[in-house]
mmCIF file of the N, C-alpha and C atoms, coordinates in Angstrom:
data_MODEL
# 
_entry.id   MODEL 
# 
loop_
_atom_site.group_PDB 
_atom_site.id 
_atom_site.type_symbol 
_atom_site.label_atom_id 
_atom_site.label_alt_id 
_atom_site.label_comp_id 
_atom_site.label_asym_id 
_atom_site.label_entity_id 
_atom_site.label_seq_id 
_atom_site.pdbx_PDB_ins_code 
_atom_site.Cartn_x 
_atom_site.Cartn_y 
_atom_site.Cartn_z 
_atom_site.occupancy 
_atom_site.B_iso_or_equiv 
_atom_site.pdbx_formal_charge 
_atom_site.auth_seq_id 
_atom_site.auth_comp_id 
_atom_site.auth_asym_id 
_atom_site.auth_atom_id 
_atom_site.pdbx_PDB_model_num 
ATOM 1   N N  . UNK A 1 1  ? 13.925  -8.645  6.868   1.00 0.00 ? 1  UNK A N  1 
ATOM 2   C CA . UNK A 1 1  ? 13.239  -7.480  7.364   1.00 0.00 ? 1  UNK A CA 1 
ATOM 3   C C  . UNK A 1 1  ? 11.754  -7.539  7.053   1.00 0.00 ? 1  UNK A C  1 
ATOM 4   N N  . UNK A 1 2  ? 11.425  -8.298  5.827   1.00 0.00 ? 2  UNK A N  1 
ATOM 5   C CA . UNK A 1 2  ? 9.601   -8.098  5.929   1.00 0.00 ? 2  UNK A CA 1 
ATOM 6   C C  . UNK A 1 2  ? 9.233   -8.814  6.512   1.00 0.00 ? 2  UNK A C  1 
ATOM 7   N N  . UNK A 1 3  ? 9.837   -10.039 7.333   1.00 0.00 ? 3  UNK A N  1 
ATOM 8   C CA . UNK A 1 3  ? 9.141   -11.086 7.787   1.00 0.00 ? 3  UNK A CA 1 
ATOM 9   C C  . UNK A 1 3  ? 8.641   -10.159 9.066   1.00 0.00 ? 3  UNK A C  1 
ATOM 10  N N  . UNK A 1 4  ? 9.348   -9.499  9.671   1.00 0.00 ? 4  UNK A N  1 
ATOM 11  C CA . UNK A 1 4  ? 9.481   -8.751  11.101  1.00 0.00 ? 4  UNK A CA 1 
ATOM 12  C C  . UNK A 1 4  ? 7.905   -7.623  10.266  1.00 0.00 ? 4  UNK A C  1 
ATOM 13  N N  . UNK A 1 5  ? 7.888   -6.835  9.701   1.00 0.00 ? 5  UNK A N  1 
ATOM 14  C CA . UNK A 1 5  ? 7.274   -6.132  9.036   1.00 0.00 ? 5  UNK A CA 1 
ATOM 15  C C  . UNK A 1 5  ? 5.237   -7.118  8.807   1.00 0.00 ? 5  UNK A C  1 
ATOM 16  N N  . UNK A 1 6  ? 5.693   -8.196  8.723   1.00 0.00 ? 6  UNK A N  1 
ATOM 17  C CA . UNK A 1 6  ? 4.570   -8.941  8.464   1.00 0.00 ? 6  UNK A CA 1 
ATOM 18  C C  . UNK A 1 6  ? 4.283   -9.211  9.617   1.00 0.00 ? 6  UNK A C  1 
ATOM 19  N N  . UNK A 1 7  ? 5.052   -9.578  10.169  1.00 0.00 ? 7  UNK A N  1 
ATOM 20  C CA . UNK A 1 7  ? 4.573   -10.281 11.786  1.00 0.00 ? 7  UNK A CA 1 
ATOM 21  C C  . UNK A 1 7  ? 4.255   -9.559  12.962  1.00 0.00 ? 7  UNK A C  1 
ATOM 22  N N  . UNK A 1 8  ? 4.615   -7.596  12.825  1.00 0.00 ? 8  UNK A N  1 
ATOM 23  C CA . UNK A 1 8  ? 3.606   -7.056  13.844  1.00 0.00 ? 8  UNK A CA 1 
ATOM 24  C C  . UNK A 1 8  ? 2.779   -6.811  13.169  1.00 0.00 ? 8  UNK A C  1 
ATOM 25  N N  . UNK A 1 9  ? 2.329   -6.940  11.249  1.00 0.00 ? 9  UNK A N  1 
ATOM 26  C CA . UNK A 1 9  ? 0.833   -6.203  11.131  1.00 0.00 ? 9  UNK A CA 1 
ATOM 27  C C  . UNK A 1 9  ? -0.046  -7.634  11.532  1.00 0.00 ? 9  UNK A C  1 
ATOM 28  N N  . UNK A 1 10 ? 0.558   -8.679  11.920  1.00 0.00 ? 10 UNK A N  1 
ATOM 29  C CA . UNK A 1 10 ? -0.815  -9.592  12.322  1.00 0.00 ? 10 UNK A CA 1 
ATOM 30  C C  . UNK A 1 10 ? -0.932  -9.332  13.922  1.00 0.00 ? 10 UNK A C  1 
ATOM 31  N N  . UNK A 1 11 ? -0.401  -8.474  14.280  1.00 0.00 ? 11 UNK A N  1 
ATOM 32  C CA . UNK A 1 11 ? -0.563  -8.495  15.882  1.00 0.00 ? 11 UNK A CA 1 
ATOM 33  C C  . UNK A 1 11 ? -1.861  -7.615  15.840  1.00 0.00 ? 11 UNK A C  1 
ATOM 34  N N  . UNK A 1 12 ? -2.737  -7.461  16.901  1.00 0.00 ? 12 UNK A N  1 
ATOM 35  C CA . UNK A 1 12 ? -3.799  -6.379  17.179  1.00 0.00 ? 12 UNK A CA 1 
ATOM 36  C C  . UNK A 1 12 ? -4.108  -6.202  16.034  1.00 0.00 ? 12 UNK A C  1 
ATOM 37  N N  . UNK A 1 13 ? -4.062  -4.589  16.370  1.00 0.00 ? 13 UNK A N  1 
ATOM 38  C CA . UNK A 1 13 ? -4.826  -3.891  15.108  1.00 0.00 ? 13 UNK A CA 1 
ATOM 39  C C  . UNK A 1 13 ? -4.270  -3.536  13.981  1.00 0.00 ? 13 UNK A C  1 
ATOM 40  N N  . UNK A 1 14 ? -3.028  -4.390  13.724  1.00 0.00 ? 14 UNK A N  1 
ATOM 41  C CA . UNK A 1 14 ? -2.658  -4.479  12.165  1.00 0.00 ? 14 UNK A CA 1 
ATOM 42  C C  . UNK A 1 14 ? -3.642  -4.958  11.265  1.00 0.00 ? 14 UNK A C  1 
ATOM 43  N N  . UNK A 1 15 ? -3.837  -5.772  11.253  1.00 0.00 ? 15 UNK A N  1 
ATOM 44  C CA . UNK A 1 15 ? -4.883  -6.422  10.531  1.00 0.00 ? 15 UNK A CA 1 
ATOM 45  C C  . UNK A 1 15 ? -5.760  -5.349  9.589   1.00 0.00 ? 15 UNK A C  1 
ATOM 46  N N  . UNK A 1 16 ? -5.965  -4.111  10.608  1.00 0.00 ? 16 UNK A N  1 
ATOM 47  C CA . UNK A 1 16 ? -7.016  -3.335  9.792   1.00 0.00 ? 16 UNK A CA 1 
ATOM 48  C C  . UNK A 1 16 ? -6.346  -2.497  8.549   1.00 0.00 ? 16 UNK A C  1 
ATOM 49  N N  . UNK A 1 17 ? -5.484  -2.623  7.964   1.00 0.00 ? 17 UNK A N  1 
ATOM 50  C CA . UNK A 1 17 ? -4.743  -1.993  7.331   1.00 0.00 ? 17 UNK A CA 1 
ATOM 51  C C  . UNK A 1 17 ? -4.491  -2.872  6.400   1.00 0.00 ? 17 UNK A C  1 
ATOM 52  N N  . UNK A 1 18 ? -4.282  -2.101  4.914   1.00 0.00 ? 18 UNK A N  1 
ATOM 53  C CA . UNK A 1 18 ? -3.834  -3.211  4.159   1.00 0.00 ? 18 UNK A CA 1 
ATOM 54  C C  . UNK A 1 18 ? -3.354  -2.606  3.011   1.00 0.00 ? 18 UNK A C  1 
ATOM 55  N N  . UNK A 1 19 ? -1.908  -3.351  2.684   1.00 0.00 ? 19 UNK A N  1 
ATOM 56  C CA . UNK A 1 19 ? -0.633  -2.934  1.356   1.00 0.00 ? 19 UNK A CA 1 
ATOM 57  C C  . UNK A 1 19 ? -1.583  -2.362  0.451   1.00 0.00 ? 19 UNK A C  1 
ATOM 58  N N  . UNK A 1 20 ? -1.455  -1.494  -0.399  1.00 0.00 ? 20 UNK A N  1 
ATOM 59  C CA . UNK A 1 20 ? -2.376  -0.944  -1.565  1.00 0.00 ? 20 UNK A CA 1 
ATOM 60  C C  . UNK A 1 20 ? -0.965  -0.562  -2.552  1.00 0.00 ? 20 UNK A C  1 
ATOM 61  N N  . UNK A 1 21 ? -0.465  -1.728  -3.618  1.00 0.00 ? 21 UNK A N  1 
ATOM 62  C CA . UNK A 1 21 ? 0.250   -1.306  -4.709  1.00 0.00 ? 21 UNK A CA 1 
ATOM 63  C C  . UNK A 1 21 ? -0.273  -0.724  -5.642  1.00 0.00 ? 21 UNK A C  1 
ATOM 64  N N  . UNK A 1 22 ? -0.013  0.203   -6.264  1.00 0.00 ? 22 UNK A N  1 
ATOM 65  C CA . UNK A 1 22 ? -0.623  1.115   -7.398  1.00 0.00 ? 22 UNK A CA 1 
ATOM 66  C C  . UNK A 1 22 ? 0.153   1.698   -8.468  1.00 0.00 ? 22 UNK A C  1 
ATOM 67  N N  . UNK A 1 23 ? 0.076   1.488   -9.538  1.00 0.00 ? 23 UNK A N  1 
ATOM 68  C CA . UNK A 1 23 ? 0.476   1.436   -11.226 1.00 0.00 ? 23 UNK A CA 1 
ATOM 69  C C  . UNK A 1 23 ? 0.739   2.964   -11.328 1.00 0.00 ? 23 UNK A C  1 
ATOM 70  N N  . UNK A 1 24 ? 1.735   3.592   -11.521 1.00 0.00 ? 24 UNK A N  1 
ATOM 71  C CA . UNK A 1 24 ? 1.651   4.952   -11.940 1.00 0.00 ? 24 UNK A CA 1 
ATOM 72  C C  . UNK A 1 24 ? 2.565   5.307   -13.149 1.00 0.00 ? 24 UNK A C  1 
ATOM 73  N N  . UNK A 1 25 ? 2.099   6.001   -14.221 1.00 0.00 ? 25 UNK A N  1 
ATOM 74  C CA . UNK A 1 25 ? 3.192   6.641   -15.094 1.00 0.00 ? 25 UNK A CA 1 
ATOM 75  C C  . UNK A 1 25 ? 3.534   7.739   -14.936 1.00 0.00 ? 25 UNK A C  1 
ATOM 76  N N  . UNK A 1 26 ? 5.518   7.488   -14.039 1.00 0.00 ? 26 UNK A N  1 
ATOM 77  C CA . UNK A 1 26 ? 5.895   8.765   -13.992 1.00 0.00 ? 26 UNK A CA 1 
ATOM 78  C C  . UNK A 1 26 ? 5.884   9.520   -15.189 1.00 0.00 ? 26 UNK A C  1 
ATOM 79  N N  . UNK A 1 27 ? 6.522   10.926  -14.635 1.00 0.00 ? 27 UNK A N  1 
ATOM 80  C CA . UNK A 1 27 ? 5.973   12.254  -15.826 1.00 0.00 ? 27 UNK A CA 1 
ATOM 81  C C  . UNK A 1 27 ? 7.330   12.464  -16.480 1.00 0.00 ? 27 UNK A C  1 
ATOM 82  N N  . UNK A 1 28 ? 8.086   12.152  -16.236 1.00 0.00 ? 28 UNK A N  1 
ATOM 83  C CA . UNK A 1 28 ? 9.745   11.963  -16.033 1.00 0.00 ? 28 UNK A CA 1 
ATOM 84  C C  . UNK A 1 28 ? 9.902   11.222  -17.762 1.00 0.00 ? 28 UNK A C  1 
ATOM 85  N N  . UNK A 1 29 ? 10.058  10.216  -17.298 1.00 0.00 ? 29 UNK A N  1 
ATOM 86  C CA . UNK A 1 29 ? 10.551  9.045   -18.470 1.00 0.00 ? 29 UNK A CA 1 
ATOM 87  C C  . UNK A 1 29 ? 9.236   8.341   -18.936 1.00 0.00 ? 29 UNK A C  1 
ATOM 88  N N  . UNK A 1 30 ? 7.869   8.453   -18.541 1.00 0.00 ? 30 UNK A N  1 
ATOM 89  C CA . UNK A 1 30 ? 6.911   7.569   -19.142 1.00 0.00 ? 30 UNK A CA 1 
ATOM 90  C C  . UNK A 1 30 ? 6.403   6.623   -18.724 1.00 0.00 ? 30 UNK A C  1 
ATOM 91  N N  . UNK A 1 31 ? 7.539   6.016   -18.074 1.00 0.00 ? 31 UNK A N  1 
ATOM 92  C CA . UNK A 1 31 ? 7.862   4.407   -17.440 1.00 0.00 ? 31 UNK A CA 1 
ATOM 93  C C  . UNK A 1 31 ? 6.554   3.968   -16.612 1.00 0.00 ? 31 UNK A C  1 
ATOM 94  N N  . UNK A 1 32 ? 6.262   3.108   -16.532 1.00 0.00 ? 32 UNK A N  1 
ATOM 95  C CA . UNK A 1 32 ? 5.462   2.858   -15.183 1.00 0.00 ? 32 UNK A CA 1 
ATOM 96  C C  . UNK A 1 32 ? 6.264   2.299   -14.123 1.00 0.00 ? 32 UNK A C  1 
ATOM 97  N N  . UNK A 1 33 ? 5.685   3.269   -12.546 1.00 0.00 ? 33 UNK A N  1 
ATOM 98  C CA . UNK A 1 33 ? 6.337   2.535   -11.529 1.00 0.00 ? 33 UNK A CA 1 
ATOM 99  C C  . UNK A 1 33 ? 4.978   2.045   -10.794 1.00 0.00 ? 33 UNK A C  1 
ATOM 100 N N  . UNK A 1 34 ? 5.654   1.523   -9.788  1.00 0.00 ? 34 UNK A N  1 
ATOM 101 C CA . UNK A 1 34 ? 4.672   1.061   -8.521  1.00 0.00 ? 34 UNK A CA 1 
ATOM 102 C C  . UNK A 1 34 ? 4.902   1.664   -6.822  1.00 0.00 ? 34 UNK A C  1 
ATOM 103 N N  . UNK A 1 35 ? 3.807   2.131   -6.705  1.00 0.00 ? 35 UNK A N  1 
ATOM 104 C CA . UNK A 1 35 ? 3.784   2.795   -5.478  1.00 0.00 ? 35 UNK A CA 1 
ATOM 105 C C  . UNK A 1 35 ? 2.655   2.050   -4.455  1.00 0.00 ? 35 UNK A C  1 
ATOM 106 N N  . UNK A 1 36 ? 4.025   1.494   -3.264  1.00 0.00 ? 36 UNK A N  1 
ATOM 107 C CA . UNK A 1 36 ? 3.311   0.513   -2.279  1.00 0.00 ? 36 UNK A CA 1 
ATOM 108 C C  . UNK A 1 36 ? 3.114   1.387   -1.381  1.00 0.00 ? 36 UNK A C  1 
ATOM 109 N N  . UNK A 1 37 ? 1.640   1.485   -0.244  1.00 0.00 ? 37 UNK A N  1 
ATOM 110 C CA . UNK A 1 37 ? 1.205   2.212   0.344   1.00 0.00 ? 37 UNK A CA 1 
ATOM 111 C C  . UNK A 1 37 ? 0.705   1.627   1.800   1.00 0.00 ? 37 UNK A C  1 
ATOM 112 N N  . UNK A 1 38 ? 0.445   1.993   3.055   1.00 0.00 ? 38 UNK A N  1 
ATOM 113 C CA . UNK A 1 38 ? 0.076   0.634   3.807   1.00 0.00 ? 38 UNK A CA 1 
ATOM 114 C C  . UNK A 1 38 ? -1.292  2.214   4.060   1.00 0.00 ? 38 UNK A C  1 
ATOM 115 N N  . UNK A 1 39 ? -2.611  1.148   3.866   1.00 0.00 ? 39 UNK A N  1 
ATOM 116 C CA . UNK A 1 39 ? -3.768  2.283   3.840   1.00 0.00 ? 39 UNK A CA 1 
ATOM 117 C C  . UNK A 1 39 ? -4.654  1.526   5.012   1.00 0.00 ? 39 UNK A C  1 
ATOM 118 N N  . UNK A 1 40 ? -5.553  2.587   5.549   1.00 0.00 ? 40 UNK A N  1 
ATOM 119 C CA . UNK A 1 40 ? -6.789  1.656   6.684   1.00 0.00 ? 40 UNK A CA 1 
ATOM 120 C C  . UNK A 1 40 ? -7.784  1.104   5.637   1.00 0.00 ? 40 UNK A C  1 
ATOM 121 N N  . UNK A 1 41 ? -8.495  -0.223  5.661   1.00 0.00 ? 41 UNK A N  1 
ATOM 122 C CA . UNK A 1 41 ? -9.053  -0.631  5.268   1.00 0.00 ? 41 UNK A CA 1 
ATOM 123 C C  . UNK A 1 41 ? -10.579 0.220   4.941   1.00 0.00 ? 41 UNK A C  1 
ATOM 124 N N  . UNK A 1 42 ? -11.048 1.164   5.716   1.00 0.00 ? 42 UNK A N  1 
ATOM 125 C CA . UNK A 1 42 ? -11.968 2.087   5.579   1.00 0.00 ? 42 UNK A CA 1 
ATOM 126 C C  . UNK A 1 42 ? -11.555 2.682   4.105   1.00 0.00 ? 42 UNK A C  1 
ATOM 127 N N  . UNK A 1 43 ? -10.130 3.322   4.051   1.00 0.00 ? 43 UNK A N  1 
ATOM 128 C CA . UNK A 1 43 ? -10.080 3.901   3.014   1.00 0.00 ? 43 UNK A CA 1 
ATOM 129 C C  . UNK A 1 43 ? -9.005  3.767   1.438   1.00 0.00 ? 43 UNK A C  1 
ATOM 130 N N  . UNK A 1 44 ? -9.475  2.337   1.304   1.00 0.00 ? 44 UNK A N  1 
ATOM 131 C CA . UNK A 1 44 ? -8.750  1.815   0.209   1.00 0.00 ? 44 UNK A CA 1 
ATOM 132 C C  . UNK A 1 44 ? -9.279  2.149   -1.039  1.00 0.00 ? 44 UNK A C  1 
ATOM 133 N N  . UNK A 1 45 ? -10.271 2.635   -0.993  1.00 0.00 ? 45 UNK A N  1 
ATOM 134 C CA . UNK A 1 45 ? -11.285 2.700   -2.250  1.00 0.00 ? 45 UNK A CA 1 
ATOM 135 C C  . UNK A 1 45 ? -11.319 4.607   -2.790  1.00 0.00 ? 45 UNK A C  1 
ATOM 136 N N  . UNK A 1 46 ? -10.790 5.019   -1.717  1.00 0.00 ? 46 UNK A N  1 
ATOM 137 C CA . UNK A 1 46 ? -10.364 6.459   -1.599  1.00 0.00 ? 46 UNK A CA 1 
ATOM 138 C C  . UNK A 1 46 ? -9.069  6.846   -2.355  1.00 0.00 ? 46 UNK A C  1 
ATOM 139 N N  . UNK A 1 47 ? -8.217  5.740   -1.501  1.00 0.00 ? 47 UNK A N  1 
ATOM 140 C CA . UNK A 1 47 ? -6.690  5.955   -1.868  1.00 0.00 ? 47 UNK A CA 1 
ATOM 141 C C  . UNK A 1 47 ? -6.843  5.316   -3.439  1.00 0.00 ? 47 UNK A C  1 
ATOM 142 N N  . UNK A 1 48 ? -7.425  4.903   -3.728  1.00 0.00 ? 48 UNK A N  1 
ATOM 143 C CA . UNK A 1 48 ? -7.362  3.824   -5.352  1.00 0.00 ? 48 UNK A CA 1 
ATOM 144 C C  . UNK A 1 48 ? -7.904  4.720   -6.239  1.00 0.00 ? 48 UNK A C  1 
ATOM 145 N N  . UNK A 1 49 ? -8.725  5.843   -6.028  1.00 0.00 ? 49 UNK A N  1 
ATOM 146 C CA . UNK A 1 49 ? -9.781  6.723   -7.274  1.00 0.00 ? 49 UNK A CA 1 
ATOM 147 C C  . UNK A 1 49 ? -8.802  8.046   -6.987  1.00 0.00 ? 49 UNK A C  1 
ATOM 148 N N  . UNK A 1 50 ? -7.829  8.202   -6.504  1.00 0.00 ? 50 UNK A N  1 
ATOM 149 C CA . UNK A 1 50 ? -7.011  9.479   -6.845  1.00 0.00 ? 50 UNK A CA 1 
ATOM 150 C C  . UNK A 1 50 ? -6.321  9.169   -8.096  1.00 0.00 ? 50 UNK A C  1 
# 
């Protein structure tokens, strides 16, 4: 399934977009998880300072 997933973001205007994984400690247990995000390249630097 990601290969299919990879292979329309190289079509067109996939490209402009891009995975943004991000480190979070839930409030729950402490733990750190990871939260994968698919963001426009304009605003990766947005989505990263929340």
């Amino acid at each position: 399934m990601a290969k299919k997933t990879v292979a329309s973001l190289q079509k067109g205007e996939g490209r402009t977009y891009a995975k943004v994984i991000k480190m979070v400690k839930s409030p729950k247990t402490g733990a750190y998880i990871f939260e994968e995000e698919m963001v426009h390249n304009d605003k990766v630097k947005e989505h990263l300072a929340k």
